[in-house]
Biopython code that builds the backbone (N, CA, C, O; Angstrom):
import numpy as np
from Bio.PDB.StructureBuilder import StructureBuilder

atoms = [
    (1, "UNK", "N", (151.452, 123.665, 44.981)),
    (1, "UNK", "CA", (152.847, 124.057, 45.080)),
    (1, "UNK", "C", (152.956, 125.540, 44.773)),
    (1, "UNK", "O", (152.057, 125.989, 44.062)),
    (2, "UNK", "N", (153.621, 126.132, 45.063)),
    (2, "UNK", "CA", (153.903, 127.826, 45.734)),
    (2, "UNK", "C", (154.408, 128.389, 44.231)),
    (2, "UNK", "O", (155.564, 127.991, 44.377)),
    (3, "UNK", "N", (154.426, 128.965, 42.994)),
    (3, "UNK", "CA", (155.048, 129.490, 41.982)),
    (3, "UNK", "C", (155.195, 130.619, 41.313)),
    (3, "UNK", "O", (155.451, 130.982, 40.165)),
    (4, "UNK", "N", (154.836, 131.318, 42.907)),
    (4, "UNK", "CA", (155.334, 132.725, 42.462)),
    (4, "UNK", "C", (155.845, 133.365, 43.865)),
    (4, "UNK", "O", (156.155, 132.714, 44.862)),
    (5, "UNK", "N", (155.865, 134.575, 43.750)),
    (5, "UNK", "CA", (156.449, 135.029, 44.881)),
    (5, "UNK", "C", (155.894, 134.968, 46.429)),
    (5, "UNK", "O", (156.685, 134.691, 47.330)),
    (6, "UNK", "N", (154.589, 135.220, 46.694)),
    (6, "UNK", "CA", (153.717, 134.739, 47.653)),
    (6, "UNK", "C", (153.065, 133.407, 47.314)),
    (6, "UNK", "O", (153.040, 132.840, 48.407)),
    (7, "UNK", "N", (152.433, 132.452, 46.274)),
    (7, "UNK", "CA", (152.967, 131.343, 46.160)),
    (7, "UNK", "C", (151.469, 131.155, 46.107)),
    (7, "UNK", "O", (150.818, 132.011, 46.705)),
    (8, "UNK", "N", (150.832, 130.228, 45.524)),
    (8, "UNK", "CA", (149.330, 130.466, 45.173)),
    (8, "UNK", "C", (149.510, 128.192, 46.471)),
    (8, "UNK", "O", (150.340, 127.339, 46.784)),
    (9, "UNK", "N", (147.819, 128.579, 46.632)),
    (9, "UNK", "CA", (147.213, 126.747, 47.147)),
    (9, "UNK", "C", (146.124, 126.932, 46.520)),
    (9, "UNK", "O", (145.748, 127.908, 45.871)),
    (10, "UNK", "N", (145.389, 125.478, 46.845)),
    (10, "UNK", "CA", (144.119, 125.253, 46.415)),
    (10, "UNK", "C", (143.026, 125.470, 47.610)),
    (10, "UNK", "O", (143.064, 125.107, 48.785)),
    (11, "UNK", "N", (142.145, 126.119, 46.955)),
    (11, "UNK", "CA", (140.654, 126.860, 48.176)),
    (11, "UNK", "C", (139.898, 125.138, 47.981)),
    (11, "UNK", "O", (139.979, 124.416, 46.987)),
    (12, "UNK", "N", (139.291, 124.895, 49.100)),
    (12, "UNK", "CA", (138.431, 123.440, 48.184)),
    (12, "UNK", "C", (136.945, 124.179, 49.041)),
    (12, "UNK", "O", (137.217, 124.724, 50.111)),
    (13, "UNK", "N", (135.876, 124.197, 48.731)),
    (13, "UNK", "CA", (134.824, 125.134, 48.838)),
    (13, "UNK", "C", (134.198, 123.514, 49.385)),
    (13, "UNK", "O", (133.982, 122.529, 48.679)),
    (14, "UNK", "N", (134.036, 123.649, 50.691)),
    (14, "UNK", "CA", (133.536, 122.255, 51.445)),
    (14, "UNK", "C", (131.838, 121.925, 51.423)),
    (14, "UNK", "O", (131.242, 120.875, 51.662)),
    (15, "UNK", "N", (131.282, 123.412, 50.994)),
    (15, "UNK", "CA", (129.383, 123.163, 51.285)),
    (15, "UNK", "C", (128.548, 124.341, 50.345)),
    (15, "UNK", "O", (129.474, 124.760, 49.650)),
    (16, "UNK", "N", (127.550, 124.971, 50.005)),
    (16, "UNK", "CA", (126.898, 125.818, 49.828)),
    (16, "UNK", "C", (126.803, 125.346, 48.114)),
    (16, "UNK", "O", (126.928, 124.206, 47.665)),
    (17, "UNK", "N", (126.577, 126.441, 47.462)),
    (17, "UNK", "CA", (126.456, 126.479, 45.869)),
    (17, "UNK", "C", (127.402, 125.922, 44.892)),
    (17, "UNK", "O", (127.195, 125.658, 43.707)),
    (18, "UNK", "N", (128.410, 125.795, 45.541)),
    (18, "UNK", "CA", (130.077, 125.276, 45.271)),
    (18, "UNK", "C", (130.363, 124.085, 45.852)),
    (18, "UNK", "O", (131.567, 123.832, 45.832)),
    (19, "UNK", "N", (129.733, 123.333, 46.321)),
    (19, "UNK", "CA", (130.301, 122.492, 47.207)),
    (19, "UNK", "C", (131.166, 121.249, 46.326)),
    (19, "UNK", "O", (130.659, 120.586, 45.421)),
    (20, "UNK", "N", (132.737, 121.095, 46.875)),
    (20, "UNK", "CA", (133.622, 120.501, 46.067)),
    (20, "UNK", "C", (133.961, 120.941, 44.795)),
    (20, "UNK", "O", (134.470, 120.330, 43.854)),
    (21, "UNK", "N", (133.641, 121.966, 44.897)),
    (21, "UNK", "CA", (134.977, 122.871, 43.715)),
    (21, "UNK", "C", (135.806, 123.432, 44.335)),
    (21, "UNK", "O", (135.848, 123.875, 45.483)),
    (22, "UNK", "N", (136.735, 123.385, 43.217)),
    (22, "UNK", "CA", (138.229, 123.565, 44.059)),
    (22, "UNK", "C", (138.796, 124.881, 43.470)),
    (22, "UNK", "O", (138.796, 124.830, 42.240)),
    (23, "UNK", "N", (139.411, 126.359, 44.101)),
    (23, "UNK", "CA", (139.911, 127.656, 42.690)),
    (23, "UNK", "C", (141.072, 127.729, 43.847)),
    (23, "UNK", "O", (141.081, 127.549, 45.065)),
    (24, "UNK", "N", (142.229, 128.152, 42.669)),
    (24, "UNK", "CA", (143.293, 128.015, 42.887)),
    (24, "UNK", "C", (143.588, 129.668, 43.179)),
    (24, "UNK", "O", (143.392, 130.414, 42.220)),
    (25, "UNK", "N", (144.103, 130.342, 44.603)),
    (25, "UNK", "CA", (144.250, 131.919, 44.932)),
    (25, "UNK", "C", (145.667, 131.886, 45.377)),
    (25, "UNK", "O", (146.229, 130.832, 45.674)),
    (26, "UNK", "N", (146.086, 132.742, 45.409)),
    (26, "UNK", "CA", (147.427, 133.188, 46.209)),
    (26, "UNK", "C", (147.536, 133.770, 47.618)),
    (26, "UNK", "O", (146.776, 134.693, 47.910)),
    (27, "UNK", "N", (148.506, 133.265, 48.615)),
    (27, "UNK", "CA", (148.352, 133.792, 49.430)),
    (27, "UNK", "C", (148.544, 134.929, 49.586)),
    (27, "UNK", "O", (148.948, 135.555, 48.605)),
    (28, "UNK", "N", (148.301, 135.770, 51.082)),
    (28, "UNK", "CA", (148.887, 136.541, 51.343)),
    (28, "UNK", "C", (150.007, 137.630, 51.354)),
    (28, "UNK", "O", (150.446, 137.495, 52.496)),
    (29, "UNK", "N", (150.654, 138.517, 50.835)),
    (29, "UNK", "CA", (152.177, 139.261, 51.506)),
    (29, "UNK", "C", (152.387, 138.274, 52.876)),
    (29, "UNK", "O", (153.578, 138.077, 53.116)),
    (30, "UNK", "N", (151.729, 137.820, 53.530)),
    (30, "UNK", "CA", (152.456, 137.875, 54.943)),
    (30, "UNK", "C", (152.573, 136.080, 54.845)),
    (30, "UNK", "O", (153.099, 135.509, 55.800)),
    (31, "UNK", "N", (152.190, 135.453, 53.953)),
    (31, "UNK", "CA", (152.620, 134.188, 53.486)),
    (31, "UNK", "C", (150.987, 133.230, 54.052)),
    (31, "UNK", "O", (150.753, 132.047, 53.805)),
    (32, "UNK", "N", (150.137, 134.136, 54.785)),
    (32, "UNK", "CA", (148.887, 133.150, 55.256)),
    (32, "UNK", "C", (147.850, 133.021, 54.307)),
    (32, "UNK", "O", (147.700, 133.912, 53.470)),
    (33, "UNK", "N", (146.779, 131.578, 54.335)),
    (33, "UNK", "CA", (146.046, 131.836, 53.362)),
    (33, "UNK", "C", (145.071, 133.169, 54.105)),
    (33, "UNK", "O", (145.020, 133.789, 55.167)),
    (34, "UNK", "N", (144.325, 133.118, 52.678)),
    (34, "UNK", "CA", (143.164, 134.323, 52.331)),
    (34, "UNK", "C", (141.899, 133.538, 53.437)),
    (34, "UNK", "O", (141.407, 132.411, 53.510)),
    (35, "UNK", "N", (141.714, 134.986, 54.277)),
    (35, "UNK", "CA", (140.437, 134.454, 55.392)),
    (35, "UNK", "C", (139.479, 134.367, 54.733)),
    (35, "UNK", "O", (138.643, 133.537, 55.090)),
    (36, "UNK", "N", (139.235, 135.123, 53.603)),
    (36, "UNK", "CA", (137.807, 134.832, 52.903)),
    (36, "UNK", "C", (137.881, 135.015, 51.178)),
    (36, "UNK", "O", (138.827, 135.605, 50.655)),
    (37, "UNK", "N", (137.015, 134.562, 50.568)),
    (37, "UNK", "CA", (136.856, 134.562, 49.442)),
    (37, "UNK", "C", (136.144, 134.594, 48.581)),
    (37, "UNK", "O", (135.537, 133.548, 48.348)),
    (38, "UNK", "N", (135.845, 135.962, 47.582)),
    (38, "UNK", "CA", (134.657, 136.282, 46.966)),
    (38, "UNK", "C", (134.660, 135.613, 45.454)),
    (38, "UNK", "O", (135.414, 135.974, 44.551)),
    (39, "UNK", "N", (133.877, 134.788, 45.377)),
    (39, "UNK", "CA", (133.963, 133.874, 43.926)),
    (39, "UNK", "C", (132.777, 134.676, 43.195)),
    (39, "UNK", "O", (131.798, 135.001, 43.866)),
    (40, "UNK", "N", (132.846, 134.992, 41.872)),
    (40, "UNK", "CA", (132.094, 135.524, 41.099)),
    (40, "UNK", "C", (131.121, 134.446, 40.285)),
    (40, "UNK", "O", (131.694, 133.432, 39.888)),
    (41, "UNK", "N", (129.856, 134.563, 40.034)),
    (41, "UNK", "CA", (128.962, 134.312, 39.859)),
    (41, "UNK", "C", (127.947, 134.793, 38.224)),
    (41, "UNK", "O", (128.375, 135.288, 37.182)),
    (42, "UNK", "N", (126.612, 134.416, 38.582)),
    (42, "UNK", "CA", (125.832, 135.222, 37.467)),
    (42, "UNK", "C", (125.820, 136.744, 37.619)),
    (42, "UNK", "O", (125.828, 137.003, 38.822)),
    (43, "UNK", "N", (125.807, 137.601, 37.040)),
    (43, "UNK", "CA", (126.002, 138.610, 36.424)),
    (43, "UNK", "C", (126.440, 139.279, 37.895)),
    (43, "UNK", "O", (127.636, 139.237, 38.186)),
    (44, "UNK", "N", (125.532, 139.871, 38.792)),
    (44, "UNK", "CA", (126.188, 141.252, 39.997)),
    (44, "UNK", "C", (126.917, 140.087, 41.154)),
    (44, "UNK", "O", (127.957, 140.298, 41.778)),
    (45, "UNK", "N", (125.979, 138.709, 41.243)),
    (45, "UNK", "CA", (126.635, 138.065, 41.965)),
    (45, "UNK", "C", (127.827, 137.595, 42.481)),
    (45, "UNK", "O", (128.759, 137.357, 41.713)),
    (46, "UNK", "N", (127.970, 137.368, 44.091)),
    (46, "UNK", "CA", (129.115, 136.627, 44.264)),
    (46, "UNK", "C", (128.719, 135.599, 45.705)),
    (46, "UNK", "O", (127.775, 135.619, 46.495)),
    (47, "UNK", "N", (129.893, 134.772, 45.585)),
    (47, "UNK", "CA", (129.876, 133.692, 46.756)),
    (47, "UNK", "C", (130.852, 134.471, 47.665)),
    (47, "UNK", "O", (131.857, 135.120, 47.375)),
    (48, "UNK", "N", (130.175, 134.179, 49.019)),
    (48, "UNK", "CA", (131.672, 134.578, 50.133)),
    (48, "UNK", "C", (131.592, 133.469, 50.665)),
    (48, "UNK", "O", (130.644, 132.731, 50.933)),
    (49, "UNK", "N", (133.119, 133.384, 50.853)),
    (49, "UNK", "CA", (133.352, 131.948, 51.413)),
    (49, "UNK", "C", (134.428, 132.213, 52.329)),
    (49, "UNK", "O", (135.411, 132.880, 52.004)),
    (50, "UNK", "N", (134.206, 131.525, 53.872)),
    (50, "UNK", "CA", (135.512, 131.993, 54.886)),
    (50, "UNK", "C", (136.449, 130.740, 54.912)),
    (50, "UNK", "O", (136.275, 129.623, 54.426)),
    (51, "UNK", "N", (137.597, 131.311, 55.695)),
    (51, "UNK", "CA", (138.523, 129.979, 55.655)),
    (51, "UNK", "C", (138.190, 128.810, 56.741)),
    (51, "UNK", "O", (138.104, 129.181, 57.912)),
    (52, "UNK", "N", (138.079, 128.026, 56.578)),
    (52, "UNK", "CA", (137.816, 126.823, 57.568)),
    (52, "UNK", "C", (138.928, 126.263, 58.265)),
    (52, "UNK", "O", (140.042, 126.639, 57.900)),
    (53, "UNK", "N", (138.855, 125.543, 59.080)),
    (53, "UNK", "CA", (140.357, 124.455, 59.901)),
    (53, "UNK", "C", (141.022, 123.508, 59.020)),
    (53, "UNK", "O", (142.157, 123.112, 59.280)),
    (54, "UNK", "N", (140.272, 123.058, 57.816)),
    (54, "UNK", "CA", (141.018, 122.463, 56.976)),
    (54, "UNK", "C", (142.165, 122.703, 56.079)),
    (54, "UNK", "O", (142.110, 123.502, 55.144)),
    (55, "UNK", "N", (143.518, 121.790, 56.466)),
    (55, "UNK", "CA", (144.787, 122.218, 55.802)),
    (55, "UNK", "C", (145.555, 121.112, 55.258)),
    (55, "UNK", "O", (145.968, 120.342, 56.125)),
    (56, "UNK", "N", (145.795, 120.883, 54.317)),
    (56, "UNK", "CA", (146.364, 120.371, 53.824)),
    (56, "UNK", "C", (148.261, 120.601, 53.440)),
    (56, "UNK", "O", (148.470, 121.640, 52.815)),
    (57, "UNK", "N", (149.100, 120.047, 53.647)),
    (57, "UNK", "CA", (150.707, 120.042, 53.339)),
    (57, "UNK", "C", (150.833, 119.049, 52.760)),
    (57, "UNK", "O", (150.390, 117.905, 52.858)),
    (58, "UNK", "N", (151.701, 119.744, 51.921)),
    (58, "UNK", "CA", (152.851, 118.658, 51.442)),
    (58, "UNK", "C", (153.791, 119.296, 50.184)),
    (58, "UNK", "O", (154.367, 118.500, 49.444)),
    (59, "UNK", "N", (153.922, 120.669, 49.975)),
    (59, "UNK", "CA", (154.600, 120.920, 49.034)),
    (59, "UNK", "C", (156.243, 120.869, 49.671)),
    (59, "UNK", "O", (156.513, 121.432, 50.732)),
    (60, "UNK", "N", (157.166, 120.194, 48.950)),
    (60, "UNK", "CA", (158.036, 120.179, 49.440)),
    (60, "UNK", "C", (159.340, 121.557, 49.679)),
    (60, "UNK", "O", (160.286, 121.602, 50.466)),
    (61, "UNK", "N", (158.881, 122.531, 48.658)),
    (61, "UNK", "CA", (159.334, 123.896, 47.971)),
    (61, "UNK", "C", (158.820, 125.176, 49.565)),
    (61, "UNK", "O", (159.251, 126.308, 49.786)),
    (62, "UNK", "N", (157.969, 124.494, 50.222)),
    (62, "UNK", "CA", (157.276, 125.794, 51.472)),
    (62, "UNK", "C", (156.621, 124.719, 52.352)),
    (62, "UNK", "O", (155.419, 124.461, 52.279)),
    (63, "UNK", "N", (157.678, 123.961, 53.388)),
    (63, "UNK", "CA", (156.698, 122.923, 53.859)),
    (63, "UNK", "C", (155.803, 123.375, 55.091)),
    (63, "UNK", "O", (154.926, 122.785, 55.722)),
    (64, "UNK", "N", (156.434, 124.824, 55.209)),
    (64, "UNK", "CA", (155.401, 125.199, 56.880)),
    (64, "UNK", "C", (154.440, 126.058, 55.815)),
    (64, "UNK", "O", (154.469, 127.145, 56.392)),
    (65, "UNK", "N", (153.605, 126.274, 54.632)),
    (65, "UNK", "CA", (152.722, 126.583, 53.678)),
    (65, "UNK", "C", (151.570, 125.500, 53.565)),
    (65, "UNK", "O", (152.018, 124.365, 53.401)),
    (66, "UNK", "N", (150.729, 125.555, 53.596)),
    (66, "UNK", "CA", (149.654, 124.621, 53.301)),
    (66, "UNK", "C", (149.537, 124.647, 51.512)),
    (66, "UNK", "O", (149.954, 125.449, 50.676)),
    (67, "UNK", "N", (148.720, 123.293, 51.407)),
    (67, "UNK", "CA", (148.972, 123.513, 49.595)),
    (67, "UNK", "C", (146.991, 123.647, 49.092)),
    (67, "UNK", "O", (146.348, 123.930, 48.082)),
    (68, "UNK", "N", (146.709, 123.247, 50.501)),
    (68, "UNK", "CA", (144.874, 123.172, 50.111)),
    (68, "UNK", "C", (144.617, 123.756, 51.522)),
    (68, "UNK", "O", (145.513, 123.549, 52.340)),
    (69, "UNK", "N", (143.496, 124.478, 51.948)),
    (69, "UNK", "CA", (142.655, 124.734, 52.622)),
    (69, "UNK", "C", (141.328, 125.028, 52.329)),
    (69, "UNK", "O", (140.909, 125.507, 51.275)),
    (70, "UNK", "N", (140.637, 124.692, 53.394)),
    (70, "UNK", "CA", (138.923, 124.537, 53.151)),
    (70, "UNK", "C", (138.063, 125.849, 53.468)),
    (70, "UNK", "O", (138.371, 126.559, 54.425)),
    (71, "UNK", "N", (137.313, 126.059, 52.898)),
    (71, "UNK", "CA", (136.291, 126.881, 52.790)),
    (71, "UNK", "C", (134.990, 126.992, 52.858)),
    (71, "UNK", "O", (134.451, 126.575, 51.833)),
    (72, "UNK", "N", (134.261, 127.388, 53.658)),
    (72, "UNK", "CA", (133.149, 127.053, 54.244)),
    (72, "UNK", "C", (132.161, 128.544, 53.523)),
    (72, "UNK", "O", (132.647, 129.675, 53.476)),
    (73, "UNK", "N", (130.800, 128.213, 53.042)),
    (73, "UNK", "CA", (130.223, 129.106, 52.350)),
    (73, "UNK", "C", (129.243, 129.865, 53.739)),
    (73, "UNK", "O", (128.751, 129.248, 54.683)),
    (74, "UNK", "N", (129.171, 131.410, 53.473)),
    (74, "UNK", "CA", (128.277, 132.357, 54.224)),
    (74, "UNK", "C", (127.203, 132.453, 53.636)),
    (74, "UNK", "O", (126.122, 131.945, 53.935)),
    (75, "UNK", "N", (127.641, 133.528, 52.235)),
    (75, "UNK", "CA", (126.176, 133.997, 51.825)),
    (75, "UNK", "C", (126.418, 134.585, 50.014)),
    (75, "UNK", "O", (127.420, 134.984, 49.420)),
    (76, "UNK", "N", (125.316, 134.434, 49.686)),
    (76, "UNK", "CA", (125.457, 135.701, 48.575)),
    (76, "UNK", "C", (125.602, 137.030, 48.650)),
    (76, "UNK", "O", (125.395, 137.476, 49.779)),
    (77, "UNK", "N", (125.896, 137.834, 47.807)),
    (77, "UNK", "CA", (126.440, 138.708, 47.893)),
    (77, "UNK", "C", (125.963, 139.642, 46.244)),
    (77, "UNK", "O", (126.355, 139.121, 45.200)),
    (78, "UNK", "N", (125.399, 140.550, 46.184)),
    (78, "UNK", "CA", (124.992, 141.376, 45.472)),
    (78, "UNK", "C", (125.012, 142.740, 45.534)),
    (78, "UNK", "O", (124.728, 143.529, 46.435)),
    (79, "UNK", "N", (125.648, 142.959, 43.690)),
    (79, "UNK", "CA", (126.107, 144.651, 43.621)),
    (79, "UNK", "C", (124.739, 145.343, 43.841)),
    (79, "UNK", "O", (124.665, 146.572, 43.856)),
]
sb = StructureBuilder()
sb.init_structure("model")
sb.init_model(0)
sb.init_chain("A")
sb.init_seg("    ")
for serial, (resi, resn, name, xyz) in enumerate(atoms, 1):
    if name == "N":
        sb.init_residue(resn, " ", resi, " ")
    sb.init_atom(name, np.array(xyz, "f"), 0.0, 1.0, " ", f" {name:<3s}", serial, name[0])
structure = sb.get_structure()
């Protein structure tokens, strides 16, 4: 459910190092989810993760808003 001004959903991380964890981001200014997503890790590390076709609705507060979308893992990522 949306509780702030651009309005946060749930990422659900569908495969890779993460697979079925769920982190909660905010969308967009322009109200869409986030195409990708860098999850932090052991020390320089990070996960990138893109957005997938999976969407989930049902908040009743933003019903053309998705409240979950899926995330599909690329690669690691090091400083």
């Amino acid at each position: 459910m949306a509780n702030s001004a651009t309005g946060t959903y749930t990422a659900k991380l569908t495969d890779g190092p993460l697979e079925g964890k769920t982190v909660t981001t905010e969308f967009l200014e322009s109200g869409d989810p986030r195409p990708r997503l860098e999850i932090p890790a052991d020390g320089s590390k990070r996960y990138l993760y893109l957005r997938g076709a999976g969407l989930e609705f049902g908040a009743a507060d933003f019903p053309d808003r998705p409240t979950a979308v899926d995330y599909r893992y690329i690669e690691a990522l090091f400083d």
